[in-house]
FIMAR-427886 format. One line per field, with one value per residue (C-alpha): residue number from 1; x negated, y negated, z; residue in three letters. Coordinates in Angstrom, 1 decimal, m for minus. Last residue first. Layout:
N
num	(NUM ...)
xx	(X ...)
yy	(Y ...)
zz	(Z ...)
residu	(ALA ...)
***
This chain:
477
num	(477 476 475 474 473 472 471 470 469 468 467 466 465 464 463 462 461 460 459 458 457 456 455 454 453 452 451 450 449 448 447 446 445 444 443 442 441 440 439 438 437 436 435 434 433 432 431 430 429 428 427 426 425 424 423 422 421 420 419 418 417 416 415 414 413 412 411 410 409 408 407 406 405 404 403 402 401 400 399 398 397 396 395 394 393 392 391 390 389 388 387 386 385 384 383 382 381 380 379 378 377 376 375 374 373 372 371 370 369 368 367 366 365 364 363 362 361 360 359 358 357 356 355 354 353 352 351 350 349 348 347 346 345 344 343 342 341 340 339 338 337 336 335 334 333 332 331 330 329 328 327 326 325 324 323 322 321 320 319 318 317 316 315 314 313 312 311 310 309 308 307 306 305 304 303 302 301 300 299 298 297 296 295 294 293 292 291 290 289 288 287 286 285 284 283 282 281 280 279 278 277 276 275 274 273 272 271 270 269 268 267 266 265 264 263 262 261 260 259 258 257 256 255 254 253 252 251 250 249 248 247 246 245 244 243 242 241 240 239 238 237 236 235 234 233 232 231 230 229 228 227 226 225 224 223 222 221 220 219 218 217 216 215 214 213 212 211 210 209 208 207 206 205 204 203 202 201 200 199 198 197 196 195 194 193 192 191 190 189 188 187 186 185 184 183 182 181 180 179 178 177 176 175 174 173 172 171 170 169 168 167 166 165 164 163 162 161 160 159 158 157 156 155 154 153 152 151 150 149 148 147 146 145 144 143 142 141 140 139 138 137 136 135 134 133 132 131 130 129 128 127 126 125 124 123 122 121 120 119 118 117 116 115 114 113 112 111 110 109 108 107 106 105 104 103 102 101 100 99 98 97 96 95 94 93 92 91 90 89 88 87 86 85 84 83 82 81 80 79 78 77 76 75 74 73 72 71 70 69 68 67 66 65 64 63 62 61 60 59 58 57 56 55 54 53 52 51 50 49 48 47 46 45 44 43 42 41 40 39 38 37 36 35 34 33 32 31 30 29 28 27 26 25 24 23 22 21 20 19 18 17 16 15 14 13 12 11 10 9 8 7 6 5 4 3 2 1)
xx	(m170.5 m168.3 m169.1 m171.1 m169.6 m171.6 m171.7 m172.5 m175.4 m175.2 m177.5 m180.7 m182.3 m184.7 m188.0 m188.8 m192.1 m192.9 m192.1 m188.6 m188.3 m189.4 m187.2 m184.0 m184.8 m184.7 m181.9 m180.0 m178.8 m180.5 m179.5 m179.3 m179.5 m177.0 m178.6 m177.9 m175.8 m177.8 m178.2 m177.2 m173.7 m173.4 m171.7 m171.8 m168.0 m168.8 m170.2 m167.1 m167.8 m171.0 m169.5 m166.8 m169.4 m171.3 m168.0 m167.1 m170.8 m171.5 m175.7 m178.0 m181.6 m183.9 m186.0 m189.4 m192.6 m195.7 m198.2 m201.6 m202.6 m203.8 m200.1 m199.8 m198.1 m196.1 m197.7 m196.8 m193.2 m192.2 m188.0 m185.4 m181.8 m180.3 m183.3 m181.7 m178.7 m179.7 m183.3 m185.1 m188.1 m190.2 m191.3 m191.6 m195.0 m196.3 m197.9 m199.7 m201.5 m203.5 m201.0 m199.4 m202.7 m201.8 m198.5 m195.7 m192.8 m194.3 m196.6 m193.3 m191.6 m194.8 m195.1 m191.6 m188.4 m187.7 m186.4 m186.6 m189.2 m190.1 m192.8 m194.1 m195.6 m193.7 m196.0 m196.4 m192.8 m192.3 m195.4 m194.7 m191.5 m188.6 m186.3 m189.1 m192.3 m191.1 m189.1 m186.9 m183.8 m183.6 m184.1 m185.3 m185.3 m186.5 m187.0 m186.8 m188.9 m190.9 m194.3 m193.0 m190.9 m193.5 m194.3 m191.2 m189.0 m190.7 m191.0 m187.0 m187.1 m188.9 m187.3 m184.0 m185.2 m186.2 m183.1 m181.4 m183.8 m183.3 m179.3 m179.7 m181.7 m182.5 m182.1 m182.9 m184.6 m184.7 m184.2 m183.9 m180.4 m179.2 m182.9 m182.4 m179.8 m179.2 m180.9 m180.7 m182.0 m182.5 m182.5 m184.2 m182.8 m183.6 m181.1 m179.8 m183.8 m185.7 m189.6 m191.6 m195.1 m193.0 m191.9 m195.3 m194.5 m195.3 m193.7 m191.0 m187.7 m188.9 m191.9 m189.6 m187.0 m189.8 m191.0 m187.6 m186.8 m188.5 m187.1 m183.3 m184.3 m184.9 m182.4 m179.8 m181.6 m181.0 m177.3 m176.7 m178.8 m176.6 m173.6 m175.6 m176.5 m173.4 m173.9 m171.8 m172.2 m171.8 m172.6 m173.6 m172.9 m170.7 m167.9 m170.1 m170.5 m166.9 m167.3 m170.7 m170.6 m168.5 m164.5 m164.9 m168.4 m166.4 m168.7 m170.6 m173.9 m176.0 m174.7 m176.7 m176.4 m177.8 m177.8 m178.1 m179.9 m180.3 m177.3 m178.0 m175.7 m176.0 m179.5 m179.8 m176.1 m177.9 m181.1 m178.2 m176.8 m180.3 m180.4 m177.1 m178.1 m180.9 m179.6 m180.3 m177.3 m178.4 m182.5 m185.0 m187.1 m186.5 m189.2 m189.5 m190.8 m193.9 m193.6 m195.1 m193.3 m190.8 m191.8 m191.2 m190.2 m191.1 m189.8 m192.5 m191.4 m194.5 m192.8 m191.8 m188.6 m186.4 m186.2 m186.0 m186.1 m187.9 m187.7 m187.5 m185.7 m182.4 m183.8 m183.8 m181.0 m182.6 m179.9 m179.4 m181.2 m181.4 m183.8 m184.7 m187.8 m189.4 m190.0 m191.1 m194.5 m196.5 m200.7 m202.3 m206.3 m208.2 m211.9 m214.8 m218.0 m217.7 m213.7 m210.9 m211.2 m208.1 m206.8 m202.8 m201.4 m198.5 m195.9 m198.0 m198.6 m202.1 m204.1 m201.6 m202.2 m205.9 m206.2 m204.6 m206.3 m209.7 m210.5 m209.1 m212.0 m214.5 m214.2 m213.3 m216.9 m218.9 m222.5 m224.0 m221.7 m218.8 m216.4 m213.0 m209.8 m206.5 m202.8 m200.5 m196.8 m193.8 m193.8 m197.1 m199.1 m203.5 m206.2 m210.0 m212.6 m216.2 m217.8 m219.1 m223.0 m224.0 m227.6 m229.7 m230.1 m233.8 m236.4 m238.5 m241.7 m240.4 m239.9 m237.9 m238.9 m237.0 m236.8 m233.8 m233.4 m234.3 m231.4 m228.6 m226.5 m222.9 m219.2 m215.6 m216.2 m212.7 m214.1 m216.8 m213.8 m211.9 m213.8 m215.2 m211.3 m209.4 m209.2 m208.3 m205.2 m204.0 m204.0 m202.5 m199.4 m198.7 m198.7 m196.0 m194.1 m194.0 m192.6 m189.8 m188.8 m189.3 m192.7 m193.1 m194.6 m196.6 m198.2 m198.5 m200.6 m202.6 m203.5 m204.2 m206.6 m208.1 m208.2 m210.1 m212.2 m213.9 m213.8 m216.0 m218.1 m218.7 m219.3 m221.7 m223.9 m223.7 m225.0 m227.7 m228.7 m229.2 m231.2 m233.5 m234.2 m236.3 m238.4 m238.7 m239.8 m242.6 m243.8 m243.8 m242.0)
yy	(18.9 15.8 14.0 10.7 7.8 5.8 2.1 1.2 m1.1 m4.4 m4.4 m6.0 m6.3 m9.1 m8.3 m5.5 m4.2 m1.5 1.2 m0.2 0.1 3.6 4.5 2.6 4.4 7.9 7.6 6.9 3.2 2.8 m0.9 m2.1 m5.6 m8.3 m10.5 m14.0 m16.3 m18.8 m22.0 m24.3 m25.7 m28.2 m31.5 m33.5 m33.9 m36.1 m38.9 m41.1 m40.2 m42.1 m45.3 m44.9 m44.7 m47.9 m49.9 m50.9 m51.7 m53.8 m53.7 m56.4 m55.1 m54.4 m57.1 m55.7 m56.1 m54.2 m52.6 m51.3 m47.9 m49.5 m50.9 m50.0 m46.8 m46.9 m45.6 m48.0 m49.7 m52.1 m53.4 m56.1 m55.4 m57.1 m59.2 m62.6 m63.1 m59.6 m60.4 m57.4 m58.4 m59.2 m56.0 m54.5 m55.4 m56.6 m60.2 m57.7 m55.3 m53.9 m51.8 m50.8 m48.9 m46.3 m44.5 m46.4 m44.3 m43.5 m46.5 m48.4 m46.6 m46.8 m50.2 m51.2 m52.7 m51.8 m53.2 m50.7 m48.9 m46.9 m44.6 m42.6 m39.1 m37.0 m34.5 m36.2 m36.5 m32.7 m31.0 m34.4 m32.7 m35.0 m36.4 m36.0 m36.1 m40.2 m41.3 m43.6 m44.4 m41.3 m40.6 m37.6 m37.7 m34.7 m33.5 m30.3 m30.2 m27.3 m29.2 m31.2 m29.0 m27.0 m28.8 m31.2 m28.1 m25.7 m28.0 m29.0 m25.1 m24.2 m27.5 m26.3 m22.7 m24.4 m26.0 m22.7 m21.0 m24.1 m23.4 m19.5 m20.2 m23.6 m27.3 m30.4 m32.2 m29.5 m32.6 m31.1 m31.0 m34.4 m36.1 m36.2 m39.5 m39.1 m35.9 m36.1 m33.5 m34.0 m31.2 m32.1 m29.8 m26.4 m24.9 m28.8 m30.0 m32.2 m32.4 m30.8 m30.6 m32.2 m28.4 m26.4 m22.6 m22.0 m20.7 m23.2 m21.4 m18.5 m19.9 m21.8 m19.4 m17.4 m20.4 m21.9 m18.0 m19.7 m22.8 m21.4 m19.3 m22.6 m24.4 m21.7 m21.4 m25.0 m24.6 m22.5 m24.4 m27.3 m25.3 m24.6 m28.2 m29.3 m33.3 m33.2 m30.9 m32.3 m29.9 m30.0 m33.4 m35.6 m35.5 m36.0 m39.3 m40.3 m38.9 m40.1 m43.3 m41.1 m39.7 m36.6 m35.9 m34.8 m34.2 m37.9 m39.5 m36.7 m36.6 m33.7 m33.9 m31.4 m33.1 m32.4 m34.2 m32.6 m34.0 m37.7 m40.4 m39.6 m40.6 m44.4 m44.1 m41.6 m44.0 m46.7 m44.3 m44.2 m48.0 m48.6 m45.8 m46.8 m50.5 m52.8 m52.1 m49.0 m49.3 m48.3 m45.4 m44.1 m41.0 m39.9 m36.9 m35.1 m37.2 m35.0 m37.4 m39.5 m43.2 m45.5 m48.9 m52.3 m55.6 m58.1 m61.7 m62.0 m61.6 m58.0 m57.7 m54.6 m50.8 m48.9 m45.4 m44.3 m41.5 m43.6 m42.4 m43.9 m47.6 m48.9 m50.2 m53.7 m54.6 m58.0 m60.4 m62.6 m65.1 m64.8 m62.4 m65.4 m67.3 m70.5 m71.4 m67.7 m68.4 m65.8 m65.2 m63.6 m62.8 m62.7 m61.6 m57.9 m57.4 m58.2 m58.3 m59.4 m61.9 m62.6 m65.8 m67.3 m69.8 m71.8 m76.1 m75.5 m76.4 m74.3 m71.1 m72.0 m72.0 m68.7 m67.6 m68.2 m64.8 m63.1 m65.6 m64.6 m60.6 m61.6 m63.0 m66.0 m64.9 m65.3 m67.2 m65.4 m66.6 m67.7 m66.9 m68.9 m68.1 m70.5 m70.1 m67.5 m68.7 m69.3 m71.8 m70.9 m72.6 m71.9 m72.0 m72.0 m71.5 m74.4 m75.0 m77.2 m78.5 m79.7 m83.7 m84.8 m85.1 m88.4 m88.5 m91.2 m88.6 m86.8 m84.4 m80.5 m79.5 m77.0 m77.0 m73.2 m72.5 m73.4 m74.7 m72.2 m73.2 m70.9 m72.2 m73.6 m77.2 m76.6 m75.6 m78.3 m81.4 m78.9 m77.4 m80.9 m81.5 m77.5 m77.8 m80.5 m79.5 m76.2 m78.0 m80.4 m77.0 m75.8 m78.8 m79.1 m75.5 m76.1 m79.4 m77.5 m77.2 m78.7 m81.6 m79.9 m77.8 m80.9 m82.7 m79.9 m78.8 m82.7 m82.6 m79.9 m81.3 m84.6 m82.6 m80.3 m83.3 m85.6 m82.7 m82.3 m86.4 m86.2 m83.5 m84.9 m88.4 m86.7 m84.9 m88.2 m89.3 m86.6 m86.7 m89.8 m87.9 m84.9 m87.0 m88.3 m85.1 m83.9 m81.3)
zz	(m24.9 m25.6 m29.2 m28.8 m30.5 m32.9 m33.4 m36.8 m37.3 m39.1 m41.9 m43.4 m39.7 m39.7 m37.6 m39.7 m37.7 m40.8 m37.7 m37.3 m40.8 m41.0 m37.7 m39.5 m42.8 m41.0 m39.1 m42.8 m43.5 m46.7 m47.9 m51.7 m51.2 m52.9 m54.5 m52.8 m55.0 m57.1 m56.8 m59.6 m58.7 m61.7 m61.3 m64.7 m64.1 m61.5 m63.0 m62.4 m58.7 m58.9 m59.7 m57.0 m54.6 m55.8 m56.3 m52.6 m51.4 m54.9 m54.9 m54.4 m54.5 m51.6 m50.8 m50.5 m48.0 m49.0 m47.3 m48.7 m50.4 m54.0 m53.6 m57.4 m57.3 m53.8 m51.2 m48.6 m48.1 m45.8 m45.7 m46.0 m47.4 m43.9 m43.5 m42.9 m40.6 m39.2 m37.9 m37.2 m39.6 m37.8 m36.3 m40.1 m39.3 m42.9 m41.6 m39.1 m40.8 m38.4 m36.9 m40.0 m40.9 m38.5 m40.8 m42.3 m41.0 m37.3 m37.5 m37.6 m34.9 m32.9 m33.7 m31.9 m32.6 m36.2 m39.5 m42.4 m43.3 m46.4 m46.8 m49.6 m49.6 m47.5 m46.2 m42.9 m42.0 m42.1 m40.7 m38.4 m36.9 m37.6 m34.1 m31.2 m33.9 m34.7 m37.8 m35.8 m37.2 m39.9 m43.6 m45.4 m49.4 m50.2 m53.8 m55.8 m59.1 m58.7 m58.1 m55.5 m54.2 m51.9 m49.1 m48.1 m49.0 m47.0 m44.3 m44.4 m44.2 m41.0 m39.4 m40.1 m38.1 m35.4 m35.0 m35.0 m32.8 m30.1 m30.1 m29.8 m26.6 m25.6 m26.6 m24.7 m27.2 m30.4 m32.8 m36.5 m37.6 m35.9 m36.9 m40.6 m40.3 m44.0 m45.4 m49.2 m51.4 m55.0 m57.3 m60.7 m63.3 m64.2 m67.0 m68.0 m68.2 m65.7 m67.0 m69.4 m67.5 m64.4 m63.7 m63.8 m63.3 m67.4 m70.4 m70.8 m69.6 m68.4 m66.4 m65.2 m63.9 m62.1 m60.6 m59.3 m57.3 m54.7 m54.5 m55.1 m51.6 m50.3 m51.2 m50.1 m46.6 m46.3 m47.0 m44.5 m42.1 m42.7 m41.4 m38.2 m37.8 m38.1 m38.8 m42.4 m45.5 m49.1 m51.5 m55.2 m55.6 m57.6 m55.9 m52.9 m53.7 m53.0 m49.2 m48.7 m47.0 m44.3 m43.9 m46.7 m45.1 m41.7 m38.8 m39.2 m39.5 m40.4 m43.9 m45.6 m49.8 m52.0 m55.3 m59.4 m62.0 m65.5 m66.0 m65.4 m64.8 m61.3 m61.4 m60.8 m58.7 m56.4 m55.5 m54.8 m52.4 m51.1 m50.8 m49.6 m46.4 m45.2 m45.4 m42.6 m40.3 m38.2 m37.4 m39.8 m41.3 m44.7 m45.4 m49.3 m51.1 m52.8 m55.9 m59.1 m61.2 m59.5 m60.2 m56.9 m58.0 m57.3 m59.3 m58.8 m57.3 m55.3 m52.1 m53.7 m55.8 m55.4 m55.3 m58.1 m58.4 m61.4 m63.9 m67.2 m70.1 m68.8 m69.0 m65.0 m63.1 m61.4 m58.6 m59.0 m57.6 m53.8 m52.9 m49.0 m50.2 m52.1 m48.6 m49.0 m50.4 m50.6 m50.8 m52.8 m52.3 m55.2 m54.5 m56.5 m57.1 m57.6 m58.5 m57.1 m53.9 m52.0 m49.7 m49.0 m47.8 m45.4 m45.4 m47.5 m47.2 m48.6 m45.1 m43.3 m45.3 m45.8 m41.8 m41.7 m44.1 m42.8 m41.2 m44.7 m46.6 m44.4 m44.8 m48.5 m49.0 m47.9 m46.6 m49.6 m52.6 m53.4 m56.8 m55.3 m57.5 m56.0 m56.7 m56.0 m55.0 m55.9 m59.6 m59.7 m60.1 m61.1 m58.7 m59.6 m57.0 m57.0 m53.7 m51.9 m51.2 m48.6 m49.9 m46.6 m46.3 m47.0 m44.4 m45.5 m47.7 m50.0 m53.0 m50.7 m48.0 m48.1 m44.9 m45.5 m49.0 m48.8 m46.4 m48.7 m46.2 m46.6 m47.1 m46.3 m42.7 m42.7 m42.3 m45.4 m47.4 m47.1 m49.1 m51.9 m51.9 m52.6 m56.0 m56.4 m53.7 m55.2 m59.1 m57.5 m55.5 m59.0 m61.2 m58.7 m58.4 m62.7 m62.1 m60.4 m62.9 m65.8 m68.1 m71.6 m70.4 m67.8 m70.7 m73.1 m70.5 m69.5 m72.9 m73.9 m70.6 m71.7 m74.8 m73.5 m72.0 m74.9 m77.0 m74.1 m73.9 m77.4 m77.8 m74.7 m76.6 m79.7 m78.5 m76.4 m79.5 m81.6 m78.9 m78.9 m82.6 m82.6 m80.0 m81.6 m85.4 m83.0 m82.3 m85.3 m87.3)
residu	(UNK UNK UNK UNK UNK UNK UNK UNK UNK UNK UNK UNK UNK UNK UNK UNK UNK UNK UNK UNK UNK UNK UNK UNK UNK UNK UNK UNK UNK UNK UNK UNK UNK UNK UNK UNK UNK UNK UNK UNK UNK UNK UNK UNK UNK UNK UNK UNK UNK UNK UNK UNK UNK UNK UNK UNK UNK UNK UNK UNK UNK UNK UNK UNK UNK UNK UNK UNK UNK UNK UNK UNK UNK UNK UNK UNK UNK UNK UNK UNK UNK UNK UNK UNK UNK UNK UNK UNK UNK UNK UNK UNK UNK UNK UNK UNK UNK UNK UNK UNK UNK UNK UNK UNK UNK UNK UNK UNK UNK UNK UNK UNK UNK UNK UNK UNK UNK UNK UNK UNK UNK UNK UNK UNK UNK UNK UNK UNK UNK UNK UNK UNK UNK UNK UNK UNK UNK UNK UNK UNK UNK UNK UNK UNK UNK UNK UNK UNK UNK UNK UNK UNK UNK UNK UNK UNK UNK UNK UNK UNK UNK UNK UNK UNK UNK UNK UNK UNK UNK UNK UNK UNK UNK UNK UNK UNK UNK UNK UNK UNK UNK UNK UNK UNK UNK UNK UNK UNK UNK UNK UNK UNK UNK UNK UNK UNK UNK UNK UNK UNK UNK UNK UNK UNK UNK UNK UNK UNK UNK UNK UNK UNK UNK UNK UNK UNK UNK UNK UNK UNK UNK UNK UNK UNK UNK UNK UNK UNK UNK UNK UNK UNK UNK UNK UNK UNK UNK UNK UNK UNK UNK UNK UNK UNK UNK UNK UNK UNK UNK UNK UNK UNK UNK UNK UNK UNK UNK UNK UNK UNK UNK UNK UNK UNK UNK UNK UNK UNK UNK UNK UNK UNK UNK UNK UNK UNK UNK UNK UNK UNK UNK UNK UNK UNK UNK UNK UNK UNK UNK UNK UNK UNK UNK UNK UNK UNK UNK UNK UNK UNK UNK UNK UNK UNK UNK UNK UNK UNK UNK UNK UNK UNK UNK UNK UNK UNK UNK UNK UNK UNK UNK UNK UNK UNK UNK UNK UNK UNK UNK UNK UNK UNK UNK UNK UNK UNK UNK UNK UNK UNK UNK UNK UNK UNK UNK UNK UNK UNK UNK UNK UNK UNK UNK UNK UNK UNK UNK UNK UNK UNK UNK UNK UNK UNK UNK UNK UNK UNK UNK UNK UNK UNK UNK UNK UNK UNK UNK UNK UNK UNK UNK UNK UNK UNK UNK UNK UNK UNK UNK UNK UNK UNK UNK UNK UNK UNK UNK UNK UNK UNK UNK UNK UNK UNK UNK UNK UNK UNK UNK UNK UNK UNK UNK UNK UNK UNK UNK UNK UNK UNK UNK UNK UNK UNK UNK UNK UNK UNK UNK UNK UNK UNK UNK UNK UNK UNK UNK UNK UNK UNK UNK UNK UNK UNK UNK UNK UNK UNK UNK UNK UNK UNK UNK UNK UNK UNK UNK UNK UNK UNK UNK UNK UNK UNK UNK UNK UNK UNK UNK UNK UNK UNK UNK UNK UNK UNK UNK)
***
């Protein structure tokens, strides 16, 4: 082909060119059209608020310091000889509506990543009419920031009860309307920090009613909050429990010692069962079920404040097993559930607390409370200080949780639920013949109480005598 036939060709290919861009926009904007057409009132708003906020990034993100000069342009002459302006470059931004907001993804330029783009969300939150934003990385290159209008967590939904093949607890809806819940396999256990009044309590009951249903479920219930269980939130439930034992700390060790001797005969009576020690391998069955322990208000059987003597031993010796249980259930299918106000070393020891894998927190007053349930990040995380939240009128239901799967480690803020406070006990005692007492009773020893035995055991260093001695009377000479 010549060189004149090139040239005759060249318009015909600017032609084509601006036609198939002219195509490719005009059904974009047919798309767009028929999209927000289609859409409803709420979310015609939404679209509105990202179309905005994209039209005017290249103006606003200079002013945020979200914009670099392109440093080889700098003294660039023109074709008259004269300095020419600097190139200020401006990431790329694309703006998607959401139901909870906008959602923005920023491709980096140099010296504009998410360390600058989480300095500047407070500006972006105020320049985009949000109540408050959240930066993340995505991936290499680019960086997703989410701007909240409103406040999501005031909207309250149903209780979401989850399919009966699924070993969840749920919990609630996040600020960006996702429904959160804690899967149970291979979960080490659960700390519920929070003052009286926000919902500790509703949200374990809740936690009961999911798994009541349930016979491979079984529970060990501890109500700290009162002497009688038959007069507290968990008289009704306990018709469905193994045991309900109130804020004795001496009955409660009683029953702790029967957990954990059922813990250690578990992996004998697995490997029965199915061949092997493992208990999420196969899961919950009717011979060895999931065993739940609940602790409400933890702290009356293990604070030792103040305590001495026989009183102290006692304590010490709740703390012993609620370690035991925190360490090893998770493989051998018991869970601990511990929740108390303040989840500080005074009123749970940390060889406790620190073993329990996710943490919930419920409206506090201080960041040693919520450092305490949350662990250190919490300080710098300051839009998820559960601080803020102690605010009856509002956040009754309101809490932070952290290692939940999908977090990725960080906070989260969630709006528990609603749940029916009058019919949520009653619900789980209509489960109750599925009530199984599965702990065995304690063998009964076979106990040598010759002179001889004594000195050998005595010698062995028994620290535990197995049987009361007999006093003997001596004869008269």
């Amino acid at each position: 082909m010549s060189a004149t036939d090139t040239l005759s060709l060249a318009p015909l290919v600017a032609i084509l060119t601006l036609v198939g861009l002219a195509a490719w926009g005009a059904a974009r904007l047919f798309i767009a059209t028929y999209r927000y057409i289609r859409a409803t009132p709420f979310q015609r708003r939404r679209m509105r608020h990202a179309w905005s906020i994209a039209r005017r990034w290249r103006r606003l993100a200079p002013n945020v310091g979200l914009a670099r000069v392109d440093e080889n342009t700098k003294g660039r002459k023109d074709l008259q000889g004269k300095t020419a302006k600097p190139v200020t470059v401006v990431p790329k931004i694309k703006v998607f509506p959401e139901p909870w907001g906008i959602r923005a993804v920023i491709k980096t330029i140099p010296k504009v990543g998410v360390e600058e783009v989480e300095k500047a969300g407070g500006w972006l939150a105020d320049a985009w009419d949000c109540e408050s934003v959240e930066v993340r990385r995505l991936k290499a290159g680019l960086v997703e920031v989410r701007g909240i209008v409103g406040n999501p967590l005031d909207d309250h939904q149903p209780y979401a009860w989850p399919d009966v093949a699924e070993w969840l607890l749920p919990m609630g809806h996040n600020p960006w309307m996702r429904q959160v819940a804690i899967p149970l396999r291979q979960l080490s256990g659960i700390k519920i920090a929070g003052l009286p009044g926000y919902g500790k309590t509703m949200l374990m009951l809740a936690w009961m009613a999911v798994l009541a249903t349930r016979s491979a479920v079984q529970f060990a219930i501890f109500d700290g909050k009162t002497s009688d269980p038959r007069y507290g939130d968990w008289g009704q439930a306990g018709e469905r429990a193994m045991f309900v034992v109130g804020d004795n700390p001496e009955t409660a060790n009683q029953r702790l010692t029967e957990i954990v001797r059922m813990l250690k005969d578990r992996p004998a009576a697995l490997v029965e069962e199915r061949g092997t020690h493992k208990f999420w391998k196969h899961g919950p069955t009717d011979a060895n079920p999931l065993v739940v322990v609940i602790m409400d208000e933890c702290h009356n059987y293990s604070d030792v404040k103040g305590l001495t003597g026989k009183d102290k031993q006692l304590i010490e010796s709740n703390q012993r097993m609620m370690q035991t249980i925190s360490k090893e259930g998770r493989g051998l299918g018991v869970l601990g559930i511990f929740g108390t106000q303040k989840q500080t070393s005074d009123a749970i020891p940390t060889a406790v607390r620190d073993n329990l894998e996710v943490g919930i927190c419920f409206p506090v007053f201080t960041i040693d409370a919520a450092e305490a349930a949350l662990g250190s990040g919490i300080r710098n995380d300051e839009p998820n200080q559960p601080m803020a939240l102690v605010d009856k009128e509002t956040n009754v239901g309101v809490c932070v949780v952290t290692n939940v799967p999908g977090l990725g480690g960080r906070y989260d803020r969630i709006r528990v639920g609603d749940l029916d406070e009058d019919q949520l006990p009653a619900f789980i005692a209509s489960t109750a013949h599925l009530r199984r007492d599965i702990i065995p009773a304690a063998a009964p020893t076979m106990v040598d109480v010759s002179a001889e035995s004594v000195r050998a055991d005595k010698s062995a260093g028994t620290s535990v005598p197995l049987q009361k001695k007999t006093r003997r009377t001596r004869k008269a000479s």
